[in-house]
GUKOLGU-432148 format. One record per residue (C-alpha): x, y, z; residue number from 1. Coordinates in steps of 0.1 Angstrom, whole numbers, plus 5000, padded with zeros to 4 digits. Example, Ala and Ser with C-alpha at 12.3 -4.5 7.8 and 13.67 -1.06 7.14 Angstrom:
BEGIN
<atom px="5123" py="4955" pz="5078" nr="1"/>
<atom px="5137" py="4989" pz="5071" nr="2"/>
***
This chain:
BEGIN
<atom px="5000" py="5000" pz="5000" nr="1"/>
<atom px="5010" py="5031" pz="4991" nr="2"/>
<atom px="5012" py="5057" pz="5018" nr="3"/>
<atom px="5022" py="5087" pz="5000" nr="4"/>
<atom px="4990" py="5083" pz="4980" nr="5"/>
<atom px="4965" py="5078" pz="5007" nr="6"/>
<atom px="4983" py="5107" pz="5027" nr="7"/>
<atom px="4971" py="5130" pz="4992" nr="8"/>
<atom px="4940" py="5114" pz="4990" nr="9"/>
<atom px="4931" py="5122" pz="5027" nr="10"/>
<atom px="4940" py="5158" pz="5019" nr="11"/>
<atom px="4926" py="5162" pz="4994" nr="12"/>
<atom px="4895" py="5151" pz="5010" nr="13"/>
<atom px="4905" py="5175" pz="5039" nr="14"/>
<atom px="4907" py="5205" pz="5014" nr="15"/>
<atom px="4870" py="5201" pz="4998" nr="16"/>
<atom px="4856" py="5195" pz="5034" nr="17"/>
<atom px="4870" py="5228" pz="5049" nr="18"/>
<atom px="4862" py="5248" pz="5020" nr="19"/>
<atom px="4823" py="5237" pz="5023" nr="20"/>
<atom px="4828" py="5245" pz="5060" nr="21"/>
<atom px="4841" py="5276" pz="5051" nr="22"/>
<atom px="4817" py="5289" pz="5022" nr="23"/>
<atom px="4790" py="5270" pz="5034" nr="24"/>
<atom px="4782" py="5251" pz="5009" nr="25"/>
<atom px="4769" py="5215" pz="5014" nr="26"/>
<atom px="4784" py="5203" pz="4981" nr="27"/>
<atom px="4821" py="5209" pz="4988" nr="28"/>
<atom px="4810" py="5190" pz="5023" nr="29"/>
<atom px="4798" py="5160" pz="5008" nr="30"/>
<atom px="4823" py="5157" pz="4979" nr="31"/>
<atom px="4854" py="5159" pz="5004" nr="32"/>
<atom px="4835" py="5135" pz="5026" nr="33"/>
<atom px="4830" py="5113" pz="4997" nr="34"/>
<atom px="4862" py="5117" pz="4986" nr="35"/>
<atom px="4875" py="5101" pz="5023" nr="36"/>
<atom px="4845" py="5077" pz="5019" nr="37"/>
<atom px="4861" py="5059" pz="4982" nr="38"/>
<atom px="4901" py="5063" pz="4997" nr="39"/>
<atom px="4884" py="5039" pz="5031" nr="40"/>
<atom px="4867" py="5015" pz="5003" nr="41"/>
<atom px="4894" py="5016" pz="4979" nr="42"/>
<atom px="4923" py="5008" pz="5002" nr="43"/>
<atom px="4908" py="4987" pz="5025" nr="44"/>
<atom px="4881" py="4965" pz="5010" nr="45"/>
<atom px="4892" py="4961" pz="4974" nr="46"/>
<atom px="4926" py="4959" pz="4984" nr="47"/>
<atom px="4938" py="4931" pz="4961" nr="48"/>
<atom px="4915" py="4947" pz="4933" nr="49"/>
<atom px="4925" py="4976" pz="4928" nr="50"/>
<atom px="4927" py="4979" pz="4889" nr="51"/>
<atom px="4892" py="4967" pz="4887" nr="52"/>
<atom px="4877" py="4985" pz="4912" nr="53"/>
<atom px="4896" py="5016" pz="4897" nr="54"/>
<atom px="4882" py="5005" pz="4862" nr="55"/>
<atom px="4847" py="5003" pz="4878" nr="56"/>
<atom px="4854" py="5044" pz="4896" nr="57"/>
<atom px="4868" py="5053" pz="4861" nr="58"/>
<atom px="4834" py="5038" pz="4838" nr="59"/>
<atom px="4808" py="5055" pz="4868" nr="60"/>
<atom px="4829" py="5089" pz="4866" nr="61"/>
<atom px="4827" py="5087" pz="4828" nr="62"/>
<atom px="4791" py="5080" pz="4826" nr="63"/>
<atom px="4783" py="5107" pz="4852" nr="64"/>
<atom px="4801" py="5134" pz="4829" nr="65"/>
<atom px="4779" py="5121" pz="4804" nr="66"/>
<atom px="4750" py="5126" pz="4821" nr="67"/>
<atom px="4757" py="5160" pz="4831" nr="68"/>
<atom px="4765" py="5164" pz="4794" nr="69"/>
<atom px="4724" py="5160" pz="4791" nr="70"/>
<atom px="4713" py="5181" pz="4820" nr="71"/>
<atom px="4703" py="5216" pz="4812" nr="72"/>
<atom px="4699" py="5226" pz="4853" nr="73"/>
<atom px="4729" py="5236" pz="4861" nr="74"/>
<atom px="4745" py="5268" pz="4852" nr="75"/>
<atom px="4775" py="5254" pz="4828" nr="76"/>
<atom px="4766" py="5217" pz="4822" nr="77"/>
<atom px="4784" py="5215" pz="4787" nr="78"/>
<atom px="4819" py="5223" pz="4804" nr="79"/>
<atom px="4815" py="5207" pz="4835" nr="80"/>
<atom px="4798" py="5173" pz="4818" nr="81"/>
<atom px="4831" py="5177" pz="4796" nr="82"/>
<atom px="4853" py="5187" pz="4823" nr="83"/>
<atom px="4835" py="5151" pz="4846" nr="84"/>
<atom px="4842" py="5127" pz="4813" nr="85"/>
<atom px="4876" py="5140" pz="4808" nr="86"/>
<atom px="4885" py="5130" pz="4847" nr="87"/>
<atom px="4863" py="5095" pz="4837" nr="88"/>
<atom px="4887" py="5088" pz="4812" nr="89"/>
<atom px="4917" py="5097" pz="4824" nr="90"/>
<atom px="4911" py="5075" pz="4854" nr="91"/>
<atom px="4900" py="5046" pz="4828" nr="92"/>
<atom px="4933" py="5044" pz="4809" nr="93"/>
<atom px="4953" py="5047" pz="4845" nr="94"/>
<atom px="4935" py="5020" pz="4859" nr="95"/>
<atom px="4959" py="4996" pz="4852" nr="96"/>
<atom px="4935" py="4966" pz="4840" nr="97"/>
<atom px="4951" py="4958" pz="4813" nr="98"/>
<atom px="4986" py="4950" pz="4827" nr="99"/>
<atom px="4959" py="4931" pz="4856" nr="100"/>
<atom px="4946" py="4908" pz="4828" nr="101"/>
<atom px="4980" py="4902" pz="4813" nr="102"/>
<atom px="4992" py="4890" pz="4851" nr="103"/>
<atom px="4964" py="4870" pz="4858" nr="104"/>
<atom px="4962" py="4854" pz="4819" nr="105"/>
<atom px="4999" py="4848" pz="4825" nr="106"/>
<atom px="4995" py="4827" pz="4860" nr="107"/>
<atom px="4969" py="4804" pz="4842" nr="108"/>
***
């Protein structure tokens, strides 16, 4: 486990949370909670998972920027749906799945 990386992830967390706190505005609140929320399940329940469980965050992020893509609420929804599906692919192709498959076809 990488400690370096959970210390940034816990930070980062730590940053949306106080700025929600700050501003007062609930959605900061729940995003850094939610943010601490996926570090806890990520590093301790899908522990020897990870690139599928990354895959898995990756297709859900992509498919949310989608969906904002389509909703006309919000103030910007074109750039932030882009800005959402962006992220959702970029954590895709860092997932490290393939390199998982060619491990696990490799032990067979």
């Amino acid at each position: 486990m990488n400690n370096r990386k959970i210390a940034i992830l816990a930070a980062l967390g730590a940053v949306f949370f106080a700025a929600g706190l700050y501003f007062g505005n609930n959605s900061y609140e729940y995003l850094g909670i939610g943010t601490w929320f996926s570090g806890i399940i990520y590093y301790t329940l899908f522990r020897d998972y990870k690139e599928v469980t990354s895959l898995i965050l990756g297709l859900i992020i992509l498919h949310t920027g989608v969906i904002l893509l389509l909703v006309e609420k919000l103030t910007h929804p074109k750039l932030l749906g882009f800005l959402v599906f962006t992220a959702g692919i970029i954590v895709v192709l860092n997932s490290g799945f393939s390199d998982y498959l060619k491990r696990r076809k490799s032990k067979i």
